[in-house]
C-alpha positions, 0 to 999 in steps of 0.5 A: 405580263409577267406572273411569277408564282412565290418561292418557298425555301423547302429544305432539302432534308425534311428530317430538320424539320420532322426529326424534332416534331416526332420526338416531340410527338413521342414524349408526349404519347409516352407521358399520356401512357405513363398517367394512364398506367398510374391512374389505372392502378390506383384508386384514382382509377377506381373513383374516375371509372366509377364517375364514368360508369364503368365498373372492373374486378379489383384486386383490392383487398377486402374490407366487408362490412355488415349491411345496416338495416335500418339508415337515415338520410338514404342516397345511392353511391357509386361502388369503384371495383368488384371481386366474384366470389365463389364461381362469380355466385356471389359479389364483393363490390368496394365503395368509398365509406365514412367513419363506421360509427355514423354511417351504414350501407346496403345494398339492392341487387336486380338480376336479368339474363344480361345484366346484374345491377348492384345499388349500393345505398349509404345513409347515417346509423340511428343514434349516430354523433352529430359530428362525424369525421370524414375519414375516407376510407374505403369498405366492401360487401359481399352480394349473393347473386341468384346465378352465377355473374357468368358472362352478364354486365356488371353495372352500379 
């Protein structure tokens, strides 16, 4: 009985083969690196780690609003960025706003020795229009802190 075991023609230089796969794998790698820098430098960025939970100091520019006091139709909304202010005693946290005529925001801080929540809240003015434009902008305001942020976690 004759067994023979299937010949493979391997070539003998494997750099035919990997030469174009790794150049390949290459590309790819430098165009996931290039969509990343882009998205993590743009508001993108922002509204994506948000979405995920993740909160960074921004070096947006800062565009503070006055706290309403009075909002219908309260929900809380994620804020995308923060800046410390202060020696980190007070906050700046940016959010995604609407036309000021129509909507308001507040904020709510909860503070523990490891970990500084800030809740920001939007809600429509009394008295506002019935017809709102949704203009996409995007506001800030400043928190007092009753210690300095230091090394605590900063969440939404």
């Amino acid at each position: 009985m004759n067994l023979s075991l299937p010949r493979f023609d391997i070539p003998k230089d494997l750099s035919t083969l990997v030469g174009p796969a790794a150049g390949a794998i290459a590309t790819i790698i430098s165009l996931i690196g290039i969509v990343l820098g882009i998205i993590s430098a743009t508001s993108v960025g922002d509204q994506l780690s948000s979405t995920a939970g993740l909160v960074h100091e921004t070096s947006q520019k800062a565009a503070d609003i006055q706290e309403a006091p009075e909002l219908n139709n309260e929900h809380p909304i994620k804020w995308t960025g923060y800046q410390r202010l202060e020696d980190g005693k007070k906050i700046r946290v940016f959010f995604p706003s609407g036309e000021p005529k129509c909507y308001g925001y507040r904020t709510q801080v909860s503070e523990s020795a490891t970990s500084v929540a800030i809740k920001v809240t939007e809600g429509s003015l009394p008295g506002a229009p019935q017809d709102c434009t949704l203009i996409g902008a995007t506001s800030s305001l400043v928190v007092e802190l009753k210690a300095p942020l230091g090394a605590r976690t900063l969440r939404n």
